[in-house]
C-alpha positions as CSV (number, residue, x, y, z in Angstrom):
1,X,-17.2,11.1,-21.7
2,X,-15.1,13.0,-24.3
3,X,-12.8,14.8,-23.3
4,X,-12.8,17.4,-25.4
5,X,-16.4,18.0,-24.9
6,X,-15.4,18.9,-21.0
7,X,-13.2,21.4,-22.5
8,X,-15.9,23.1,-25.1
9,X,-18.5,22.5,-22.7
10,X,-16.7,24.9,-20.3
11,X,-16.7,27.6,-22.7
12,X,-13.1,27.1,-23.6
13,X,-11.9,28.1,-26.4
14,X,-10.6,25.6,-28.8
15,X,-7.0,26.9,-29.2
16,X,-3.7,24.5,-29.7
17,X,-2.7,26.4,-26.3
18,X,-5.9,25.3,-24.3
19,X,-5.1,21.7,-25.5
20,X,-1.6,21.4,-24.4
21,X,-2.8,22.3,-20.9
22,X,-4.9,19.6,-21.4
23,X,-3.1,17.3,-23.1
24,X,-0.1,17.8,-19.9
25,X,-2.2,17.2,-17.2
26,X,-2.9,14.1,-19.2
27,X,0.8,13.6,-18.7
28,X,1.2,14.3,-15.0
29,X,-2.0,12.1,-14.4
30,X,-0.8,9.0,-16.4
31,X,-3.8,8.9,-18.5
32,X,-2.3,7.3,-21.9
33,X,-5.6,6.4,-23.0
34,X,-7.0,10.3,-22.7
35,X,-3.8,11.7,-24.1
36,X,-4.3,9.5,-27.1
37,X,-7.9,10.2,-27.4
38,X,-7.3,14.0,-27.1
39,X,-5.1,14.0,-29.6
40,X,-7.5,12.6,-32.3
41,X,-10.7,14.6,-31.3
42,X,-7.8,18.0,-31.8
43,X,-7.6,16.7,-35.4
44,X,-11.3,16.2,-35.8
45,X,-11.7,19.7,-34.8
46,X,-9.4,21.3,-37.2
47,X,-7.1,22.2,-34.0
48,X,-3.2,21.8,-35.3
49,X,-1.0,20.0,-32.7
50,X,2.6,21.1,-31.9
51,X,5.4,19.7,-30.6
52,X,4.6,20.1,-27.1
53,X,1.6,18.1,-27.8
54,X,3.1,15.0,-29.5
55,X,5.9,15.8,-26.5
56,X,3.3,15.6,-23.4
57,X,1.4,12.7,-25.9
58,X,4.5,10.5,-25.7
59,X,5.5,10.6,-22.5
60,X,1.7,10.1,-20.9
61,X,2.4,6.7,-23.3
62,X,5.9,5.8,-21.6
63,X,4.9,6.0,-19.1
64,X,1.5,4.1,-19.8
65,X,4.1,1.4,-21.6
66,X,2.9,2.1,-24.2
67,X,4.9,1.5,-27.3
68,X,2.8,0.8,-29.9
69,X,0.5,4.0,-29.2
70,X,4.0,6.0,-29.0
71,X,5.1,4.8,-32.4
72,X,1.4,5.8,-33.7
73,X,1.6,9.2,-32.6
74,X,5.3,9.8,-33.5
75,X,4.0,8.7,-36.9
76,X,1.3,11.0,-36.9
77,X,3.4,13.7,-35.9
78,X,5.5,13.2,-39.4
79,X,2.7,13.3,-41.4
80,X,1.9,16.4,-39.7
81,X,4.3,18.2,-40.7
82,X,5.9,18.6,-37.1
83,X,9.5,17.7,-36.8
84,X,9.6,16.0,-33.5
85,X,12.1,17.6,-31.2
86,X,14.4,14.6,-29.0
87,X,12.4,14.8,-26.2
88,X,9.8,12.9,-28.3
89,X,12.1,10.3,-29.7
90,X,13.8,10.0,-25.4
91,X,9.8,9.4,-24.9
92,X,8.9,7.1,-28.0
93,X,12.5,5.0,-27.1
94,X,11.7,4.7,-23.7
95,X,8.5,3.7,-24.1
96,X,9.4,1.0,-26.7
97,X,12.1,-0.2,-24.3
98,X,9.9,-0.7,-21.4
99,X,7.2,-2.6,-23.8
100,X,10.0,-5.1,-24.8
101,X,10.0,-3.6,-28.1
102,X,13.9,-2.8,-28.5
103,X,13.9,-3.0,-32.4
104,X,11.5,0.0,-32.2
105,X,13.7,1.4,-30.0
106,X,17.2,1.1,-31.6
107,X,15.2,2.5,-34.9
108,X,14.6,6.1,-33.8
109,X,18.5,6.7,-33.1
110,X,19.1,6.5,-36.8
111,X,16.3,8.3,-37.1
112,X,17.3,11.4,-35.2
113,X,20.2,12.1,-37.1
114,X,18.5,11.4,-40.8
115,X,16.0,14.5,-38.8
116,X,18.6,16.7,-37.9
117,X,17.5,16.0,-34.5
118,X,20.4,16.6,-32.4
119,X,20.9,13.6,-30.1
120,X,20.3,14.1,-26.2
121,X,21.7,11.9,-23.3
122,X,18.6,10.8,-22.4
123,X,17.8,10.1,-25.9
124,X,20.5,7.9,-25.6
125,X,19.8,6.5,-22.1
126,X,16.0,5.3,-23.7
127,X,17.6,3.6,-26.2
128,X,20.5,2.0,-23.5
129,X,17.3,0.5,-21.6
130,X,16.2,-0.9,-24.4
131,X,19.5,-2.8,-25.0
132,X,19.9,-3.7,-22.0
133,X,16.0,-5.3,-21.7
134,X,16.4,-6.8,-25.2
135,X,20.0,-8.5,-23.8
136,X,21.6,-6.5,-27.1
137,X,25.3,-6.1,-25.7
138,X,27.2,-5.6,-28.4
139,X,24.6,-3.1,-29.1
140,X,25.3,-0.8,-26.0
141,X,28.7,-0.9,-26.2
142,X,28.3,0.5,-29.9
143,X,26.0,3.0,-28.5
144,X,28.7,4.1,-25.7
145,X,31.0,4.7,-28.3
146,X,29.1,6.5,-30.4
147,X,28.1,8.7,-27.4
148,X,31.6,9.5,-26.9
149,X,31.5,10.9,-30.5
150,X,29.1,12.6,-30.2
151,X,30.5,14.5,-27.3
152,X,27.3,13.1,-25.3
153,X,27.5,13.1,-21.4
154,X,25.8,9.8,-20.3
155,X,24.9,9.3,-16.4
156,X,26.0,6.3,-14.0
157,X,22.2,4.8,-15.2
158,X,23.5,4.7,-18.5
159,X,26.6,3.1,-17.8
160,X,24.8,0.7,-16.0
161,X,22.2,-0.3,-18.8
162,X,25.0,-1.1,-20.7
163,X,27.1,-3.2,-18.0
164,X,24.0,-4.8,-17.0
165,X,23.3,-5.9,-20.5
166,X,26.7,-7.4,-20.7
167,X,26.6,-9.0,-17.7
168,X,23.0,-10.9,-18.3
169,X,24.2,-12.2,-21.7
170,X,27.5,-13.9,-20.3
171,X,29.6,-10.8,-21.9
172,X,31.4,-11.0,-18.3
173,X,35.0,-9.4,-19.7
174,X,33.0,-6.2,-21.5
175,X,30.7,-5.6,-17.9
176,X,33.7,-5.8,-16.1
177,X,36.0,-3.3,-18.5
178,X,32.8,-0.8,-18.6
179,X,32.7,-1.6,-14.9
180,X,36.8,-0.6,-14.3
181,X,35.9,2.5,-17.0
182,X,33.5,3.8,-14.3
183,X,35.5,2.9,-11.2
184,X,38.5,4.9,-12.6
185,X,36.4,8.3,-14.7
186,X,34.6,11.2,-13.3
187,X,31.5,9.1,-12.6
188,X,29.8,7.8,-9.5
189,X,29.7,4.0,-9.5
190,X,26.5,2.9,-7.7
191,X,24.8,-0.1,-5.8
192,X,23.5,-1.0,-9.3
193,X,27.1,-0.8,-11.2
194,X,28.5,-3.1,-8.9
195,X,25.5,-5.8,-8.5
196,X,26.2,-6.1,-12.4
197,X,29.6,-5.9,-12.4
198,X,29.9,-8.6,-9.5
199,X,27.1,-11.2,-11.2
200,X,28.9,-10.6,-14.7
201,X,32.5,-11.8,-11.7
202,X,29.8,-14.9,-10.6
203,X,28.6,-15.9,-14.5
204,X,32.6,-16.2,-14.9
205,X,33.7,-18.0,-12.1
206,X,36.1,-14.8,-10.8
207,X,35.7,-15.4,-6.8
208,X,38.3,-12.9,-5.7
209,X,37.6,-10.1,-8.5
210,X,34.1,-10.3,-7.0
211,X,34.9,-10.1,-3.5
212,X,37.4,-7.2,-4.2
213,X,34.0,-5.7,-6.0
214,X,32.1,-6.2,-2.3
215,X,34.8,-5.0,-0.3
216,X,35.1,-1.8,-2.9
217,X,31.1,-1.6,-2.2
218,X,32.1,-1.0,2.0
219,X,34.5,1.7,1.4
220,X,32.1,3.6,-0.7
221,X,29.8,3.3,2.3
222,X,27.0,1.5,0.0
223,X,24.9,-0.9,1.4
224,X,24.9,-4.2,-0.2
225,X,22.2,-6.3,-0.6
226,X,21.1,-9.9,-1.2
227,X,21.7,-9.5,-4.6
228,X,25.4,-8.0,-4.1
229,X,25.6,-10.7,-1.3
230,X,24.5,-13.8,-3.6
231,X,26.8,-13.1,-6.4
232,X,29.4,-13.2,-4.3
233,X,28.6,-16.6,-2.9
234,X,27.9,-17.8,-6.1
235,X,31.4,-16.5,-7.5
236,X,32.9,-18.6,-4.6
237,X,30.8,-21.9,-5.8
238,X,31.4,-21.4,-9.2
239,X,35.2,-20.8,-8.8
240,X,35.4,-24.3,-6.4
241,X,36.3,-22.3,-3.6
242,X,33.1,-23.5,-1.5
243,X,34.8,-23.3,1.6
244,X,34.7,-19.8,1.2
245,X,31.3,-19.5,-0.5
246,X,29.9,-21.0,3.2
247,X,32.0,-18.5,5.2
248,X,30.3,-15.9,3.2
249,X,26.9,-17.2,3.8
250,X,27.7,-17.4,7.4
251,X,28.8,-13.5,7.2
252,X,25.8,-12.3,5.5
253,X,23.4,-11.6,8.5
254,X,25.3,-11.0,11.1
255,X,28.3,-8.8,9.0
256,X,26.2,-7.5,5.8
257,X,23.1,-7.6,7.2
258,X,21.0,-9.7,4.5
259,X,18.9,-12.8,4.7
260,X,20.4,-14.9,2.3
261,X,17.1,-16.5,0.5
262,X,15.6,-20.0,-1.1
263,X,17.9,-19.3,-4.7
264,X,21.4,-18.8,-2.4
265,X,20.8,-21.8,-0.6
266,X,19.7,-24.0,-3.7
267,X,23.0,-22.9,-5.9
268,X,24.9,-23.3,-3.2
269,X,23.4,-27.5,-2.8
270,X,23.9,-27.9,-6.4
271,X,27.4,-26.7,-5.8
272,X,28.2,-29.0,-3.0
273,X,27.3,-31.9,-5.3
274,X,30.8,-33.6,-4.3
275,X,31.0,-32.3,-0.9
276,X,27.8,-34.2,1.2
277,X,28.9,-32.8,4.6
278,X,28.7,-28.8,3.1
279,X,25.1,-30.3,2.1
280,X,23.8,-31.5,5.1
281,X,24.9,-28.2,6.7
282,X,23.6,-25.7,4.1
283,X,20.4,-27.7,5.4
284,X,20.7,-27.3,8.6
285,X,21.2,-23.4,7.7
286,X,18.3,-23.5,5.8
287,X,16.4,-24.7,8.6
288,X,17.5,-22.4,11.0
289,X,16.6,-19.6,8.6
290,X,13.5,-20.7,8.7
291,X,12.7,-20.3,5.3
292,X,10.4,-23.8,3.5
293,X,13.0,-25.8,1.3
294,X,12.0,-25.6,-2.4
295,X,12.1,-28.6,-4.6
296,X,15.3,-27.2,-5.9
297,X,16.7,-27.0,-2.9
298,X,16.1,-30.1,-1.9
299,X,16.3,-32.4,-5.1
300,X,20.2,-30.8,-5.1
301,X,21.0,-32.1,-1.3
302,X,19.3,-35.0,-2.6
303,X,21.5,-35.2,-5.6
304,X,24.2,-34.5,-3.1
305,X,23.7,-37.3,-1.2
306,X,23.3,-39.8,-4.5
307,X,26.5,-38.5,-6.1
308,X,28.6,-39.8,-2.5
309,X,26.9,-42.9,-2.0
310,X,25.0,-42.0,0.9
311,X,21.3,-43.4,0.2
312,X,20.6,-43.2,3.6
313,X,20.4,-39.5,3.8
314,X,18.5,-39.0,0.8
315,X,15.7,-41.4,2.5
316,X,16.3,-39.5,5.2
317,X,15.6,-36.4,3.9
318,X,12.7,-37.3,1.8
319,X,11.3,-38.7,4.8
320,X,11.4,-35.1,6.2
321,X,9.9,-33.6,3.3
322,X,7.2,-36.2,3.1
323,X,6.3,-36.1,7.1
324,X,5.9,-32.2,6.2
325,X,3.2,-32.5,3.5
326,X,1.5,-35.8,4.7
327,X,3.1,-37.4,1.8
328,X,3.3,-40.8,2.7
329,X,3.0,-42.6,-0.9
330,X,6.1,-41.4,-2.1
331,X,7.7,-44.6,-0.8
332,X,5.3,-47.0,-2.9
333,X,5.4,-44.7,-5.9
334,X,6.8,-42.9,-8.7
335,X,3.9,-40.9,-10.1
336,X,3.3,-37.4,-9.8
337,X,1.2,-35.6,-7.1
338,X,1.0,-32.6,-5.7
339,X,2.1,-32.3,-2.1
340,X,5.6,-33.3,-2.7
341,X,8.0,-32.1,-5.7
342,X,7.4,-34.3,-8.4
343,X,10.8,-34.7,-9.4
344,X,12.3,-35.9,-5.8
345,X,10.5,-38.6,-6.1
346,X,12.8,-41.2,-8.4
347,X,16.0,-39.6,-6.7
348,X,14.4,-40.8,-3.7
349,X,12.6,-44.2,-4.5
350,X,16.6,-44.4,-6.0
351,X,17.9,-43.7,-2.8
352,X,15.3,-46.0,-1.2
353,X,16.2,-49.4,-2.8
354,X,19.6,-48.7,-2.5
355,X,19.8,-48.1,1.2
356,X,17.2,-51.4,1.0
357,X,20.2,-53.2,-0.3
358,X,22.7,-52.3,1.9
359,X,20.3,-53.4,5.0
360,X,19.8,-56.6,3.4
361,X,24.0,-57.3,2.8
362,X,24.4,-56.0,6.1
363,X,21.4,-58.8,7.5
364,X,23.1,-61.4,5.1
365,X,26.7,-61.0,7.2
C-alpha cells in the first residue's frame, strides 16, 4: 500500500506540513523503506520537501543502516535546492559509519564547511564512529584536533571512538595519551575509555600501566568486566609476567566478579608455551569452569606440552579430547573429520610416536 495514498485517502490535505508528520513518525517507527518511499511519491505530487523532511528522511535511514539510501536523499536534497542543515549530515555520517562505509562518511565533513554548515559535535561524533569502525586512526586524531579549533565540545563517546580506533590498529602510545588527556580534563572517563585504553596497554605488552588502568577502574566505582578483566591478563602474558597473569585469573570470579571465558584461557595456553606446568593447570581451571575446551585451547596445551618434551601429556590429553567425542581414529590417522579439531591431530600423532619411542628405549634397558 502507498503511503501516500493513506494520507489522501483520509482526506488530508497534501501540504509539506502534513508530510513531515508523516514522514517523522516514519522516523520514530524505524521504517527506512516508507521514509524513502514517501519522500518520492512528495515529489511526484508536486509537494516541495524541506529540511525537516530530508532531516526525519535521514535519520529513519541511520538508523535503518542505511548508507546508501542516506547518501541518495542527501543528494536529492542538493538538487533541491535545500541546504541541508548539520543534523542531516550527523544523520547521513552516522549512517555511513554504521554501514562500514567511512569514506562516505569522512566526505561530508569537508562538505559542511564548503556549505557554510556550521559543524556540530555530533556531526563530529558520526564521523568519529566512522573512524573508529573503518580502523582510520590517524584520522581521529586529526578530527580531535580540528574539533578543538573549532571550539567544538566532544563527549566521553567521542573520545572513545577515537581511543578505540587507536587501540584496535596497534596505535597503543596515541590510545593511551588520548586516554591520560581524558583521565586528567573536565571529562568523565567511562567503562568503555578504559577497556580501550587497557587492550591498546595488552597489544603493547605494558602489564603494570594496565593494571594501574584496573585498579583506577575500582576507585571510580566502575564495574569491570571480562573484557576489562582479559586485557589485563593478557597484558601480564604478553609482558612475561605469567605468574602474575594466573593470579589474575584466579582473582577474577571471586574478586572482580567475571567468568573468565574460552579466548582468556586459550591466550593464556599459548602464552605458557615454555611453562608446561602453568598449562596443565590453566586446564585444570578450564575444567573446573566448566566451560568445553576449543581447538585453540587445546592445540596450545598441546603445543605446550611438545615445546618441553613431554609427549606423554599431549597423548594424554588428546586421549581426553578423543574419549569426549568418540573419536577413536585419531590414533591411526592424520586426515580430517569432524568430531575432533582437525588440526590436533598431527601435534598429536607427533606426540604419539614420540612417547612410542621412549617406551620402546625404556623396554630396550
Amino acid at each position: 500500500m502507498q503511503l501516500s495514498d493513506e494520507v489522501w485517502r483520509h482526506g488530508l490535505r497534501g501540504t509539506t506540513v502534513t508530510c513531515n508528520a508523516v514522514m517523522s513518525a516514519c522516523e520514530k517507527g524505524q521504517k527506512w523503506q516508507l521514509a524513502a518511499g514517501f519522500m518520492q511519491e512528495m515529489r511526484g505530487k508536486d509537494i516541495s520537501w524541506s529540511v525537516v523532511t530530508c532531516n526525519a528522511a535521514l535519520s529513519a535511514c541511520e538508523k535503518g543502516r542505511r548508507w546508501d539510501c542516506a547518501a541518495a536523499l542527501l543528494d536529492g536534497a542538493r538538487h533541491a535546492g535545500l541546504l541541508p542543515e548539520v543534523i542531516s549530515f550527523a544523520a547521513a555520517a552516522s549512517a555511513s559509519g554504521r554501514g562500514l562505509r567511512w569514506e562516505l562518511a569522512l566526505s561530508l565533513g569537508p562538505q559542511l564547511r564548503q556549505r557554510s554548515v556550521e559543524p556540530s559535535a555530533e556531526a563530529w561524533g558520526s564521523i568519529l564512529g566512522a573512524c573508529e569502525k573503518s580502523l582510520r586512526w590517524r584520522t581521529a586524531l586529526g578530527l580531535l584536533a580540528a574539533a578543538g579549533t573549532l571550539r567544538l565540545q566532544l563527549c566521553t563517546a567521542e573520545f572513545n571512538a577515537a581511543i578505540s580506533a587507536c587501540s584496535r590498529s596497534q596505535a597503543s602510545a596515541s590510545a593511551l595519551e588520548l586516554a591520560d588527556r581524558m583521565l586528567g580534563g573536565t571529562l568523565q572517563p567511562d567503562l568503555i575509555t578504559y577497556n580501550c585504553a587497557i587492550t591498546a596497554c595488552e597489544r603493547a605488552a605494558l602489564p603494570g600501566r594496565a593494571l594501574a588502568l584496573a585498579e583506577e577502574i575500582r576507585r571510580q566505582l566502575l564495574r569491570p568486566d571480562v573484557i576489562t578483566c582479559s586485557a589485563c591478563v593478557g597484558a601480564c602474558a604478553r609482558g612475561v609476567q605469567l605468574t602474575r597473569a594466573l593470579e589474575l585469573l584466579a582473582q577474577m570470579g571471586c574478586g572482580w566478579g567475571v567468568q573468565p571465558d574460552l579466548v582468556l584461557y586459550g591466550s593464556l595456553i599459548a602464552a605458557s608455551q615454555d611453562s608446561w606446568e602453568a598449562a596443565v593447570a590453566l586446564l585444570e581451571s578450564l575444567r573446573r569452569s566448566e566451560l568445553q575446551p576449543d581447538g585453540v585451547a587445546c592445540q596450545a596445551a598441546v603445543g605446550a606440552f611438545e615445546t618441553a618434551d613431554r609427549p606423554v601429556l599431549a597423548v594424554q590429553l588428546m586421549d581426553v579430547l578423543a574419549r569426549s567425542c568418540n573419536a577413536w581414529w585419531w590414533r591411526f590417522t592424520g586426515g580430517r573429520r569432524p568430531a575432533l579439531p582437525h588440526e590436533l591431530v598431527p601435534a598429536g600423532i607427533r606426540a604419539r610416536d614420540r612417547s612410542g619411542a621412549e617406551r620402546s628405549d625404556k623396554a630396550k634397558k
